[in-house]
C-alpha positions in Angstrom: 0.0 0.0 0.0 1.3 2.9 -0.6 1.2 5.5 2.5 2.8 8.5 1.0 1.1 11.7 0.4 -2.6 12.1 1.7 -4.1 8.7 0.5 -2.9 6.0 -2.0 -4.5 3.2 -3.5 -5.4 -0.5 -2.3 -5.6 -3.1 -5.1 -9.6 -2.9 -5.2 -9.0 0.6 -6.9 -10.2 2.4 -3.8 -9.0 5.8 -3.0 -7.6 5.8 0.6 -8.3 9.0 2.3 -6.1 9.8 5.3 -7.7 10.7 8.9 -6.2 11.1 12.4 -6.5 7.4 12.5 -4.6 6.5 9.5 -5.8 4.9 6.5 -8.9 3.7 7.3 -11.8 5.6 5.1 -12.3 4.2 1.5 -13.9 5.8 -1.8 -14.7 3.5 -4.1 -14.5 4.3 -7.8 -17.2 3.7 -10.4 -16.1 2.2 -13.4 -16.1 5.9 -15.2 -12.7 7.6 -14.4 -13.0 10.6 -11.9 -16.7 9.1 -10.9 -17.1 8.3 -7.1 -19.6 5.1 -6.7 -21.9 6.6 -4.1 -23.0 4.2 -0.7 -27.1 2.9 -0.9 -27.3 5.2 1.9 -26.2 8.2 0.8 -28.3 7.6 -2.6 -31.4 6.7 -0.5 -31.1 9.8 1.2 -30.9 12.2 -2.1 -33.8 10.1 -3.4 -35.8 10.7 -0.6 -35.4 14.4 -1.3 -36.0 14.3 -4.9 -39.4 12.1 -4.2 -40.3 14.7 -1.1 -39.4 17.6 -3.9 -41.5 16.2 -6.3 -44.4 15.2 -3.9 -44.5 19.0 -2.8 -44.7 20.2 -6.4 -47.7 17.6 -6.6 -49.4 18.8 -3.8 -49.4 22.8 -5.1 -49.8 21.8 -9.1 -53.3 20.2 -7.9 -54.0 22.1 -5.2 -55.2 25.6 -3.9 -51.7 27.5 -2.8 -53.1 30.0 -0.7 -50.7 31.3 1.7 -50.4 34.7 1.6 -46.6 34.6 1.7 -46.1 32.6 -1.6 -46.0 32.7 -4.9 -44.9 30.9 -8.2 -41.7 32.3 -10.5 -42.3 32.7 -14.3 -40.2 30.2 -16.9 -37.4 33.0 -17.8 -37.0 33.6 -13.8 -36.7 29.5 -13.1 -34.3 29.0 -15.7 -32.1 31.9 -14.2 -32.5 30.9 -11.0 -31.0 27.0 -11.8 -28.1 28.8 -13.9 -24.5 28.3 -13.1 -25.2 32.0 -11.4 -25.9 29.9 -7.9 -22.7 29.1 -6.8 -20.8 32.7 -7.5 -20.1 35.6 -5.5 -19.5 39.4 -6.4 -19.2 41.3 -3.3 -19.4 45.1 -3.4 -21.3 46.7 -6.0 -21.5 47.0 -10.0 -18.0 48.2 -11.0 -16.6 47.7 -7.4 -16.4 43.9 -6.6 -13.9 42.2 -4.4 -13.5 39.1 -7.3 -13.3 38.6 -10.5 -15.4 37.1 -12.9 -18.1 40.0 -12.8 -18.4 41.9 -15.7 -21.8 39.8 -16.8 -22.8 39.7 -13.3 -22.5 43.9 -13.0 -24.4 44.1 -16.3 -27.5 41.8 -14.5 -27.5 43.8 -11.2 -27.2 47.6 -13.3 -29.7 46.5 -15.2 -32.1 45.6 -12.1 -30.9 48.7 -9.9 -32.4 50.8 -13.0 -35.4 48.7 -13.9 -36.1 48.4 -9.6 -36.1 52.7 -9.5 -38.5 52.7 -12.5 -41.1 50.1 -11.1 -41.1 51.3 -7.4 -40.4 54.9 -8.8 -37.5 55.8 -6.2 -34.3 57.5 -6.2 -32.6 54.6 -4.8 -32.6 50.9 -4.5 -31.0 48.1 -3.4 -32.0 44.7 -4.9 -28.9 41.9 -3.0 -31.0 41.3 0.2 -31.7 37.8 0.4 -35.1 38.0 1.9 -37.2 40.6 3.4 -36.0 40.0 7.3 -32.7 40.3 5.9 -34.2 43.6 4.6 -35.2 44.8 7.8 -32.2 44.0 9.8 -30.1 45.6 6.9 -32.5 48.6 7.5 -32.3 48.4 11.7 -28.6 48.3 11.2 -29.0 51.7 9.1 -31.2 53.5 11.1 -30.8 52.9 14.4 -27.8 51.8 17.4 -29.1 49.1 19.6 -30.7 50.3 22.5 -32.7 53.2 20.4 -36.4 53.3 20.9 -38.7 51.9 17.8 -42.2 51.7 17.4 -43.8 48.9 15.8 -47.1 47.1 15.3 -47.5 44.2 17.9 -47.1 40.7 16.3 -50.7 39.9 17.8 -52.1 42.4 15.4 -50.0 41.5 13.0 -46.8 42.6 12.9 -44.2 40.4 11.3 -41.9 38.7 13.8 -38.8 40.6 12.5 -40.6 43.6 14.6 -40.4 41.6 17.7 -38.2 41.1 20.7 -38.2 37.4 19.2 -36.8 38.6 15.8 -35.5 41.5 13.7 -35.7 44.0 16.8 -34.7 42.3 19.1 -31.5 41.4 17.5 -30.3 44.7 16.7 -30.9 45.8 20.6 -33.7 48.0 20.1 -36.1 49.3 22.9 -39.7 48.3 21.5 -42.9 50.0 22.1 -46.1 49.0 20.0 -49.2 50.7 18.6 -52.5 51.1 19.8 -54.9 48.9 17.2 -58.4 49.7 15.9 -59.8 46.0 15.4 -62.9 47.1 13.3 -60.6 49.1 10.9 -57.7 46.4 11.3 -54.7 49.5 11.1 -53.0 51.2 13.9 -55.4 54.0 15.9 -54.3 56.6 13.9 -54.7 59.3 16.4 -53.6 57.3 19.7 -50.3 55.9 18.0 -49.6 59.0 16.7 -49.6 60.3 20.2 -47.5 57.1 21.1 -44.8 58.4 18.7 -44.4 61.6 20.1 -44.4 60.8 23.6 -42.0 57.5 23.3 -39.7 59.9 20.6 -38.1 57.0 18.8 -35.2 56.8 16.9 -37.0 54.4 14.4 -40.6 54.2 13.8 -41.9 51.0 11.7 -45.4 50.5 10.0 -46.6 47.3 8.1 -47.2 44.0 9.1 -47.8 40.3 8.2 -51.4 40.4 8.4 -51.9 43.5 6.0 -55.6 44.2 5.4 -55.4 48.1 4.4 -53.3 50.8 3.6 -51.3 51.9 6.9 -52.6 56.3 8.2 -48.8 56.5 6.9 -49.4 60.4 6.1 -50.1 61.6 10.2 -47.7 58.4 11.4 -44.8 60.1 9.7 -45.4 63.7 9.9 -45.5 62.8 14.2 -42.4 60.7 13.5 -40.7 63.7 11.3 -41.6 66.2 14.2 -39.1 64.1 17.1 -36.5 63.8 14.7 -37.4 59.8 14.1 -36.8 58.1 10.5 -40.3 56.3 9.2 -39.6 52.6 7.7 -42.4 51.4 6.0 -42.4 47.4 5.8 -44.2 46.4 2.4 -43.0 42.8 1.8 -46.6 41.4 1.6 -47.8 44.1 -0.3 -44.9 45.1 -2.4 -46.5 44.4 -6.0 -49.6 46.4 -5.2 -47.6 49.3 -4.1 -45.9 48.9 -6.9 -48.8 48.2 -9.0 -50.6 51.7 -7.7 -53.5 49.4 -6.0 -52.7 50.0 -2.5 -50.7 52.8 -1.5 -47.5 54.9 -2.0 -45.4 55.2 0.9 -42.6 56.9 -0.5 -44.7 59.8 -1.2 -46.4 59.2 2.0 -43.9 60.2 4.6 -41.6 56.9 4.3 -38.3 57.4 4.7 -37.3 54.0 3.6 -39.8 51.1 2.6 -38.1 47.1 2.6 -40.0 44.6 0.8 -39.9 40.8 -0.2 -39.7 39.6 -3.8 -41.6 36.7 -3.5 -45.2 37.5 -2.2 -47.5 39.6 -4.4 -44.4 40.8 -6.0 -44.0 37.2 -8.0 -40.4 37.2 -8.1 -38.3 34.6 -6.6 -37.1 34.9 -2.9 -35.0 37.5 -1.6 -36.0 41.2 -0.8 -36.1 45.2 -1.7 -34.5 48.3 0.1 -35.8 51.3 -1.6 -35.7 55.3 -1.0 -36.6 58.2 -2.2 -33.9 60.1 -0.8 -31.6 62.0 -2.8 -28.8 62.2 -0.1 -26.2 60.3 -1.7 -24.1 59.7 1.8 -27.9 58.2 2.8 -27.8 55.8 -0.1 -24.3 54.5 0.8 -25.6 53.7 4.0 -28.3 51.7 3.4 -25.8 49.7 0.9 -23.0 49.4 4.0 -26.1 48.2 5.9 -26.4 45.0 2.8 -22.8 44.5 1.8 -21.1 44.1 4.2 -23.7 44.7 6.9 -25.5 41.4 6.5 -24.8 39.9 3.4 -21.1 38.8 1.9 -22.7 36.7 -0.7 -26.5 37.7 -2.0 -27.5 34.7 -4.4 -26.7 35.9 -7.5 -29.1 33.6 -9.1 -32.1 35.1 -7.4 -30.6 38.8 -7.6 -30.8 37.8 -12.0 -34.3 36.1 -10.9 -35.3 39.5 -9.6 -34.0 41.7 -12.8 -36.3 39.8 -14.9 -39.0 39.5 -12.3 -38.7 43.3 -12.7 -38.7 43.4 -16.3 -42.2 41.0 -16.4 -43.8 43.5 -13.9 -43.0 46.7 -15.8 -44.7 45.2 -18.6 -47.7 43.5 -16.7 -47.4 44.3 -13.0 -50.2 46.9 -12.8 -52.9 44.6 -14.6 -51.6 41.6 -12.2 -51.9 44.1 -8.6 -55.3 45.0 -10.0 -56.5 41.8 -10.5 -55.2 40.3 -7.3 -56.6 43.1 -5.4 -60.4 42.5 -7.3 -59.7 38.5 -6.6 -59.4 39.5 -2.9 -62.4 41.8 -2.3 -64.0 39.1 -4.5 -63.4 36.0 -2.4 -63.9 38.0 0.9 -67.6 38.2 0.0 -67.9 35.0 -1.1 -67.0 33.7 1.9 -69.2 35.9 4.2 -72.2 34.7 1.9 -70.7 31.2 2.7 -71.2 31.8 6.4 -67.9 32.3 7.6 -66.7 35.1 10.2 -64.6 37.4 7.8 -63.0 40.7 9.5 -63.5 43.5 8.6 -66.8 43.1 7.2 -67.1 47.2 7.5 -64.1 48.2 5.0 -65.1 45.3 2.4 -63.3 42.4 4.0 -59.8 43.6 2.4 -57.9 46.3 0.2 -55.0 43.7 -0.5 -54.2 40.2 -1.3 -55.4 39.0 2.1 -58.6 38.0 3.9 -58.8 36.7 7.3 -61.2 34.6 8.8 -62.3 33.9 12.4 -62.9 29.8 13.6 -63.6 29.6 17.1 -63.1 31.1 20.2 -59.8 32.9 21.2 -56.7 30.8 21.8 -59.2 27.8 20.4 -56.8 26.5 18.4 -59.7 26.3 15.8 -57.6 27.8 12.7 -55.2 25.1 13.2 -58.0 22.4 13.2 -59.2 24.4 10.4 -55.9 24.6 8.1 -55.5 20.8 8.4 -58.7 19.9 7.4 -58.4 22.2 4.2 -54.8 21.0 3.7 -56.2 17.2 3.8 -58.7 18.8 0.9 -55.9 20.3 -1.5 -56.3 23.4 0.2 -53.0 25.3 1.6 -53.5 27.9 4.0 -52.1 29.2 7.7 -53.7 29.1 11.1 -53.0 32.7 12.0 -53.5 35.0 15.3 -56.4 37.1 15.0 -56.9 40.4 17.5 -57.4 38.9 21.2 -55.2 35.3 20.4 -52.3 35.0 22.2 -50.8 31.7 21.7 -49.2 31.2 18.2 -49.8 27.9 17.3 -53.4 27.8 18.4 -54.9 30.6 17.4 -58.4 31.3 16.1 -58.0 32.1 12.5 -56.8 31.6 9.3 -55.0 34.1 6.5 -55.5 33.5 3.0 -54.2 34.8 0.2 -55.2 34.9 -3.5 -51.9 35.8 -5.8 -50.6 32.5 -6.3 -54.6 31.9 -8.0 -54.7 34.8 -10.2 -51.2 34.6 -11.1 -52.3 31.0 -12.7 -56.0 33.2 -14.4 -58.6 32.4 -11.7 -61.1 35.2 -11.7 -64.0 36.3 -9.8 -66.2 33.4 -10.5 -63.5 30.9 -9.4 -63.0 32.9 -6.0 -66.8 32.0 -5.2 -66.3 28.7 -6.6 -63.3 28.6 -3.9 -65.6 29.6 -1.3 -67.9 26.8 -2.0 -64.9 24.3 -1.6 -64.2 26.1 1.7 -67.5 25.4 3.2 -67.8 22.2 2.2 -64.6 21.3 4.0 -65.6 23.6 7.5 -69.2 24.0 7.3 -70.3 21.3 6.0 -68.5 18.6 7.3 -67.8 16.9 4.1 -65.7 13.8 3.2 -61.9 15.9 2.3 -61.1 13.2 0.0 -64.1 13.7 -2.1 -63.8 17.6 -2.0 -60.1 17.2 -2.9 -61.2 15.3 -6.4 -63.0 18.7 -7.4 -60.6 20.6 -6.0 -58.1 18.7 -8.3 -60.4 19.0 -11.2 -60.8 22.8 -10.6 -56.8 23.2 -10.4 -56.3 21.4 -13.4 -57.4 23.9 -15.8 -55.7 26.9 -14.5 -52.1 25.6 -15.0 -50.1 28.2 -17.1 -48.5 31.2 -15.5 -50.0 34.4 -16.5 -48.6 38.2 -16.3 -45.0 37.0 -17.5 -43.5 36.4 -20.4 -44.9 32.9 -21.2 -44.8 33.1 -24.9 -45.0 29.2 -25.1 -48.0 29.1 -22.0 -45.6 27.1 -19.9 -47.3 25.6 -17.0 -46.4 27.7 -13.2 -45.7 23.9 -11.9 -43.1 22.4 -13.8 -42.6 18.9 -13.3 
């Protein structure tokens, strides 16, 4: 045997790799030179992924995706996002990188940076975050020193968890104080949290939230938050497409100082996140880069940075057809359900003036909406239990959220969101067998297959194989 170097050969052919203990881990080659014949074990265990992988793709191509937070990524941004782009870096900025290798690279992000300023219309934008929490902390880090005060909307009205102790907030060392809520409008009490802000004085204060029914009163939330000297961060990852698509609101022109965002939600990119301003204070805009690269990135997934750029491109051409659309799906399927006989909030305003509806189960802390999101998942239905005003335990809360992009992104319209309803009450009113509402469910699914509001010349299906 030959024990020079780090391994040598036996006369099987095996490779002998050296450890502390000597000689005494094999790799066996395949008969193809250079090729590594793998263990059953280690096979079994990338086939189990592949089969979970595919069983999950199953489950969404015949199903109902309705989780607010989801969506699906158009042909030209899948086949970006599975390029050879995956496994490279290029820290720094376009024109300023660390490596080498990226001239094409700086051509995809300059591209995005312009396209990104002319969709959210903004002075500046950063598109490397690789979510929207990343977002946020790359904005906390920006704006604030830990121990500052911030405002925020309380996670049991629905606040994101990156505004909590538990997350985003917490991390960065920030003194937290939340908003008074108005449960019939579903939005901060305009005049009470205003009065919050000016006697807390924050360094920070934060609007938007997970649950995202309405517009946030941005205008009088900012102008008390301008008056002690406090920046205003407007969180719009769930609703990011609409604001872009002018079918919610415009924070940037509302008093936001800053708005972070996700890429991935009704803006039907793939995952990763947004920092935009409209700031024209150039020492501001290197900031808020710092607070990315190096702040909390080193690499950003190039692949989903190019995924992005032509997410960007498919929305300037049909973004504000797609945010309309989701928007009429919404107010659409909101009804539908209240004339099935569920509990949907904010009845008053028209259930919703986003992607989202909520509806109520059972009693508080019931752990109804759980019971509720199984039974509908065991239907083909995906949804989320979610904490409704009053709940106070997170995984057995009262409601659900539901969200209709992923379904108008595939062409369901108006009459499919009371169809939708129908399927709903069968499962939770009704009391049906989910096995035999899953086969209509199934049939239903299975003609509203192709991606819409990309470029889909060819009418490639949202659920490849």
């Amino acid at each position: 045997m030959n024990q020079s170097g780090d391994g040598g050969r036996n006369q099987r052919g095996c490779t002998m790799v050296k450890t502390k203990g000597g000689f005494d881990r094999f790799r066996v080659m395949g008969d193809v030179g250079g090729a590594w014949q793998a263990s059953a074990d280690n096979l079994a265990h990338a086939a189990a992924v592949l089969s979970a992988t595919a069983a999950s793709g199953t489950l969404y191509r015949e199903g109902l995706g309705m989780i607010a937070s989801e969506n699906i990524v158009s042909p030209k941004v899948q086949e970006v996002i599975t390029s050879d782009l995956h496994g490279r870096y290029a820290e720094g900025l376009p024109g300023k990188r660390y490596y080498q290798g990226c001239g094409d690279f700086d051509d995809i992000e300059s591209l995005g940076l312009s396209l990104a300023q002319k969709v959210f219309n903004c002075n500046f934008a950063n598109i490397q975050s690789t979510s929207g929490t990343v977002s946020n902390i790359g904005a906390l880090k920006a704006l604030a020193k830990p121990g500052d005060k911030i405002t925020a909307v309380s996670t049991a009205d629905g606040g994101h968890i990156s505004h909590a102790r538990m997350g985003a907030v917490g991390l960065r060392g920030l003194d937290l104080t939340t908003y008074p809520w108005d449960e019939d409008r579903m939005e901060p009490d305009v005049d009470a949290a205003c009065a919050m802000i000016r006697e807390v004085e924050p360094t920070l204060a934060l609007v938007g939230q997970s649950v995202f029914l309405f517009p946030t009163p941005l205008r009088e939330m900012a102008d008390a938050a301008h008056e002690v000297g406090a920046h205003m961060m407007y969180d719009g990852a769930h609703v990011l497409g609409l604001i872009a698509g002018g079918q919610f609101q415009d924070p940037l022109r509302e008093g936001a100082d800053i708005v972070t965002g996700s890429s991935h939600k009704t803006f039907p990119g793939p995952q990763g996140g947004f920092l935009l301003s409209n700031s024209d204070d150039e020492k501001f805009h290197r900031k808020l880069n710092s607070a990315i690269f190096p702040g909390v990135c080193s690499s950003y997934h190039l692949h989903h940075v190019a995924g992005k750029v032509i997410a960007l491109a498919e929305f300037a051409e049909y973004g504000e057809a797609y945010a309309a659309d989701i928007v009429t799906n919404a107010k659409a399927f909101g009804a539908a359900m209240a004339t099935e006989g569920f509990d949907v909030l904010a009845e008053g305003r028209g259930y919703t003036a986003s992607h989202q509806i909520l509806t109520r189960h059972g009693e508080t802390d019931s752990g109804a909406g759980a019971k509720a999101a199984q039974l509908l998942e065991d239907a083909g239905i995906i949804t989320n239990m979610n904490m409704l005003p009053g709940d106070t335990k997170a995984m057995t809360p009262s409601g659900l959220r539901l969200g209709v992009q992923e379904l108008t992104r595939v062409g369901m319209g108006t009459t499919q969101m009371e169809e939708v309803a129908k399927l709903y009450a069968r499962v939770l009113l009704k009391g049906e067998d989910t096995a035999s509402v899953k086969a209509d469910v199934t049939a239903l699914k299975g003609e509203f297959q192709t991606i819409r509001y990309c470029f889909n010349e060819d009418s490639v299906s949202g659920y490849p194989l």
